[in-house]
C-alpha positions in Angstrom: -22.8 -14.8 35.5 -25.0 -15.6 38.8 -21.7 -16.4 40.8 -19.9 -13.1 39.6 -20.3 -10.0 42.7 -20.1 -7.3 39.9 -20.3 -4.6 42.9 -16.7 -5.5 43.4 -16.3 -3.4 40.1 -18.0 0.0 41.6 -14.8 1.4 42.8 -14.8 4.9 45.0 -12.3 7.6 42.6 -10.5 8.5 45.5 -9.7 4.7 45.5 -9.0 4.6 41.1 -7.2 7.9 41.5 -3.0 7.7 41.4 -1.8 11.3 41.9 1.0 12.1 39.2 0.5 9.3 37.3 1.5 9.6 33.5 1.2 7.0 31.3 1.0 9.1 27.8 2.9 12.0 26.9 3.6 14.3 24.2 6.2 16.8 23.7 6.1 19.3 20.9 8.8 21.4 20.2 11.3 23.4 17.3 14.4 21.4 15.9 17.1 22.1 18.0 16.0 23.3 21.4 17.1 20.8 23.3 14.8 18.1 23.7 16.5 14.6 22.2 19.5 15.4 24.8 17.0 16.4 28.0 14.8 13.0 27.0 18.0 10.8 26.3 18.9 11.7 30.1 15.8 10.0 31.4 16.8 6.5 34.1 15.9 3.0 32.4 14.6 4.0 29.3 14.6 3.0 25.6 14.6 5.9 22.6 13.6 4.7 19.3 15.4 7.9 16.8 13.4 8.2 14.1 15.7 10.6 12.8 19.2 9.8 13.2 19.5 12.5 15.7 20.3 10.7 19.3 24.6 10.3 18.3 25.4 13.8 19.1 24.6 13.1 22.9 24.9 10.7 25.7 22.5 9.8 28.1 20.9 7.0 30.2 18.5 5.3 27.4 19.1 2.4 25.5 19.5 3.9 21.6 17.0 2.2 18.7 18.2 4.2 15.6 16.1 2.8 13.3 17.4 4.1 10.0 20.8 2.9 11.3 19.2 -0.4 11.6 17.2 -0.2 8.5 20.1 0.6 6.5 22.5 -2.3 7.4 19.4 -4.9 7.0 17.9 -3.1 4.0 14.6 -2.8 5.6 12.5 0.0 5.7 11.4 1.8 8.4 8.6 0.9 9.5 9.2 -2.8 9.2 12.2 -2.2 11.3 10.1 -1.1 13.8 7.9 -4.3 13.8 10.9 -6.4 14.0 13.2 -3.9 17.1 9.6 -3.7 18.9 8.5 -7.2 18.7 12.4 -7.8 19.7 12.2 -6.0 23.0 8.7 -6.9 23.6 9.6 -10.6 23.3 12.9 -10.1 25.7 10.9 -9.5 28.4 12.5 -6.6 29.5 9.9 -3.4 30.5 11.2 -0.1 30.6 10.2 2.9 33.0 10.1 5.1 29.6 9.9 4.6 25.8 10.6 7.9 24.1 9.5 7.8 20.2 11.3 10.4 18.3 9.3 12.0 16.1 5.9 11.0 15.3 6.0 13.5 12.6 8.4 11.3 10.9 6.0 8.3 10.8 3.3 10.9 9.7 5.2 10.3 6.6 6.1 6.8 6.4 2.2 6.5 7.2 1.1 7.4 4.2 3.3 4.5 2.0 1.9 1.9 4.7 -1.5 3.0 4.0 -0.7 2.9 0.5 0.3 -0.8 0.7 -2.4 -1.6 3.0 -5.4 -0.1 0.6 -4.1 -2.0 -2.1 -4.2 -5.0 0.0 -7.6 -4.8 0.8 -11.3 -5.4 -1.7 -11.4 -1.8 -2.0 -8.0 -0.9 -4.0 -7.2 -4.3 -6.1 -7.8 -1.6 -9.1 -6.9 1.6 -7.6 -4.2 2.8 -9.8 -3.2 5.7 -7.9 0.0 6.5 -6.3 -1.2 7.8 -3.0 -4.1 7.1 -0.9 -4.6 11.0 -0.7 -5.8 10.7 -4.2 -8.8 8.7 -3.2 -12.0 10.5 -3.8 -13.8 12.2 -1.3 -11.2 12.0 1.3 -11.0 8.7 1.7 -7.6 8.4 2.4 -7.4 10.4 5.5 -8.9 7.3 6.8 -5.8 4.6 5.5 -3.8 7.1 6.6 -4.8 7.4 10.0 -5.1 3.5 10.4 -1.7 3.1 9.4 -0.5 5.9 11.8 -2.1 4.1 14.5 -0.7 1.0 13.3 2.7 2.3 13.7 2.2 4.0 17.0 0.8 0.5 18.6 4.3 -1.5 17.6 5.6 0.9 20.7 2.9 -0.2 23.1 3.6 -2.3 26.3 7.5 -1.3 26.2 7.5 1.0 29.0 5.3 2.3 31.9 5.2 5.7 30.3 5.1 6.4 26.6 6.6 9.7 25.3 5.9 11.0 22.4 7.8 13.4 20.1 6.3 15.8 17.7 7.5 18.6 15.7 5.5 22.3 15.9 3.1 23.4 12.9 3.0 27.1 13.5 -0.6 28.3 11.6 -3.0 30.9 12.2 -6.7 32.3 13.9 -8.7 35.0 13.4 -9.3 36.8 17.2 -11.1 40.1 16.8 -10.6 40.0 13.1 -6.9 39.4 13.0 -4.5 36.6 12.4 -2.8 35.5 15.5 0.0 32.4 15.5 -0.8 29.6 16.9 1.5 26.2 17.7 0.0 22.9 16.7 1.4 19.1 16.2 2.4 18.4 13.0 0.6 16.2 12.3 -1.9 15.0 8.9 -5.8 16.1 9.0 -7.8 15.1 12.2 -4.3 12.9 13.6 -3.3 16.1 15.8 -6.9 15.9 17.9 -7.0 12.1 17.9 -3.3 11.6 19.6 -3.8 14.5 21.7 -7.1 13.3 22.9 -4.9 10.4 24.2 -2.4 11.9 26.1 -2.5 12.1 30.0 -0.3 15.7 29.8 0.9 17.6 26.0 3.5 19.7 26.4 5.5 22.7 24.4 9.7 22.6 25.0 10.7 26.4 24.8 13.3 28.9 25.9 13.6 32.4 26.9 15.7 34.6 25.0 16.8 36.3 28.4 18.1 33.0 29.9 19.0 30.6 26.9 20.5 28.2 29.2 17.4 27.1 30.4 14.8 24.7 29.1 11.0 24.7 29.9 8.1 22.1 29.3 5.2 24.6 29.0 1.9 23.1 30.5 0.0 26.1 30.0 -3.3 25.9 28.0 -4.1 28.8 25.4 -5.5 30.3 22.4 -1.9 30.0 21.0 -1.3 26.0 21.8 -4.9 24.9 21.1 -4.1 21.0 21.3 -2.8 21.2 24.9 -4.1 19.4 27.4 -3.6 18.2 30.8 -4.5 15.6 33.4 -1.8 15.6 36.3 -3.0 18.0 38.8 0.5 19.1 39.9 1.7 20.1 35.9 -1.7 22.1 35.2 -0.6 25.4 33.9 2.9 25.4 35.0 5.7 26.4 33.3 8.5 23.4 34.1 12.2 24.2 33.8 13.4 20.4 32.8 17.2 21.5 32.1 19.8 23.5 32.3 23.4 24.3 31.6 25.0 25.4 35.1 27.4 28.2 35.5 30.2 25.1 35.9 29.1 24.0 32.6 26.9 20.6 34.1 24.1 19.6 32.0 21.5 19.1 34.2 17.6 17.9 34.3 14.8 18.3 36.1 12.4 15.3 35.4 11.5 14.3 38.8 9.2 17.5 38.7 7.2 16.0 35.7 7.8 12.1 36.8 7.2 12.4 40.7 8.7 8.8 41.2 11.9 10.4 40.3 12.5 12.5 43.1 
């Protein structure tokens, strides 16, 4: 400890800063706006389908369908997740992106994992229950959330930049004693602050009516997306147009305005 300079580790924030830099990321959006063939377009990435969705459109990622995989190896999901991850982790091969699609779908499978997990444990050798949601006094939230995070880690150390996809929960506030909509992460209990707590940049895919053929990733914080957040100077408040359908019919996107290495 006597021969260790720890003022090496004092370091200036103009020095720690990276303008730009996004390592987390979440997406929230409707089915079918457009957001598996915009993120499918993205160079040198890997997109884990979590939904059988990615074979209606071609891209630039490598494809995990893992209830494809599941299905032929009669695994379920989320240990074909362990097994693909630990694959391409163990390959040695790192990606610019991973793109996991959705994490509402292992919101669900969560809950059997945490299941199995309780059950494993001191606790829940005489639990007799078919859900950890039955535990009393809330207990379960916690399994739940453990095995959530469980799943979420398998994707870690893929890529440089992790993407996360959720689906919208549309629910409700009272402003000036009237129910307004608001857009939130579908997520379970306190999940939707805990992951977006995590994220460098959260983001809503929408389109206007007036031009349907465009896309946006909305980085605009309101009372009407309360988990938004961002960290990236140049995405604060914008609204980003990320693709497009040209008036030749080209699908096109627009990802080195979010990614600035992609330019």
């Amino acid at each position: 400890m006597d021969n260790v300079n720890l003022d090496q580790y004092l370091v200036d924030a103009d020095v720690n800063h990276t303008p730009g830099k996004i390592d987390r990321m979440i997406i929230v959006s409707r089915p079918g706006v457009g957001k598996t063939k915009a993120l499918l377009q993205l160079p040198n990435s890997i997109y884990f389908d979590l939904e059988n969705s990615s074979g209606h459109f071609g891209g630039n990622a490598k494809v995990v369908n893992i209830l494809e995989i599941a299905g032929k190896n009669d695994w379920g999901p989320v240990t074909t997740i362990r097994h693909m991850t630990d694959h391409i982790k163990g390959s040695g091969k790192r990606y610019r992106f991973c793109v996991v699609d959705t994490i509402s779908v292992i919101d669900d499978w969560a809950e059997a994992l945490a299941f199995v997990n309780y059950k494993s444990s001191p606790a829940g050798k005489t639990f007799k229950g078919g859900s950890v949601f039955e535990l009393d006094y809330g207990g379960g939230y916690f399994w739940h959330r453990e095995a959530f995070k469980e799943i979420i880690e398998c994707f870690e150390g893929i890529a440089d930049t992790l993407i996360l996809v959720a689906h919208v929960k549309d629910s409700s506030i009272k402003k000036s004693g009237e129910s307004t909509s608001v857009l939130d992460i579908r997520l379970t209990g306190a999940l939707r602050e805990i992951m977006s707590a995590k994220q460098d940049v959260c983001a809503v895919m929408s389109f206007d009516k007036k031009e349907p053929h465009i896309r946006y990733l909305d980085f605009k914080k309101s009372e009407e997306n309360v988990f938004m957040k961002c960290r990236v100077d140049h995405l604060y408040g914008r609204l980003v147009p990320i693709s497009e359908i040209t008036d030749a019919g080209e699908f096109k996107t627009h990802w080195g305005e979010i990614f600035l290495d992609l330019k």
